[in-house]
C-alpha positions in Angstrom: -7.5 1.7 3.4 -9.8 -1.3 3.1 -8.5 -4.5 0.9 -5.0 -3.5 1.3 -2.3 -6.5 1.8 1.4 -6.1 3.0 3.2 -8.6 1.2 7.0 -9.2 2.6 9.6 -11.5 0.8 13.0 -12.1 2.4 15.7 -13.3 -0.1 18.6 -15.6 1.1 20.8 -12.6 1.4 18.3 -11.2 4.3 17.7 -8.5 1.6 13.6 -7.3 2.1 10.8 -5.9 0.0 7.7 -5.1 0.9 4.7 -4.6 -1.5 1.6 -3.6 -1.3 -1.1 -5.1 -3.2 -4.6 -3.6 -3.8 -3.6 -0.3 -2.8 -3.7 3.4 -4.6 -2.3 6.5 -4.4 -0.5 7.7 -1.0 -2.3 4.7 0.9 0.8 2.1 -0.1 3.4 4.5 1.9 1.4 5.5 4.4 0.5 2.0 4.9 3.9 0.2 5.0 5.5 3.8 7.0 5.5 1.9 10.4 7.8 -0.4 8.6 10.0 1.4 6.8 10.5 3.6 10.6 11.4 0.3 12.4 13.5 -1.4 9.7 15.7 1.7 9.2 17.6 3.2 5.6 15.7 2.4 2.7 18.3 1.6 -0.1 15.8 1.3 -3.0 11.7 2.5 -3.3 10.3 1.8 -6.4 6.5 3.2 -7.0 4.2 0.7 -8.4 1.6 3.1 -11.6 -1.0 2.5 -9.1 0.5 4.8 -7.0 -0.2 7.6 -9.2 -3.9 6.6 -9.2 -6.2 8.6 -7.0 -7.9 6.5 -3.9 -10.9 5.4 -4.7 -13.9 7.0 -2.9 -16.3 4.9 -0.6 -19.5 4.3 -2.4 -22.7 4.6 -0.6 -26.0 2.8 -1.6 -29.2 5.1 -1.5 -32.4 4.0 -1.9 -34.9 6.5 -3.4 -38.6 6.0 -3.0 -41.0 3.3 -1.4 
């Protein structure tokens, strides 16, 4: 879950989203979970294509030889 940002916007009707940028797969719900728990009934969840996208793997750097 590295790069991920929570992005919240309020409207003048208190009425909340939350959105994940630079997130795939499960990561975005797992991510914003704590959330959603504390705020109570979702009325709406709308999953971004990304979401569908498998997490990318963490890359490692080898160096072969002298």
């Amino acid at each position: 879950m590295a790069g991920e940002t929570i992005e919240i916007t309020i409207d003048r009707h208190g009425n909340m989203k939350i959105d994940v940028k630079g997130g795939h797969g499960e990561s975005c719900t797992k991510l914003t979970k704590y959330l959603e728990d504390g705020l109570g009934k979702i009325t709406k969840r709308v999953l971004k294509p990304e979401y569908r996208e498998r997490e990318p793997l963490a890359q490692e750097k080898i160096k072969v030889g002298k």
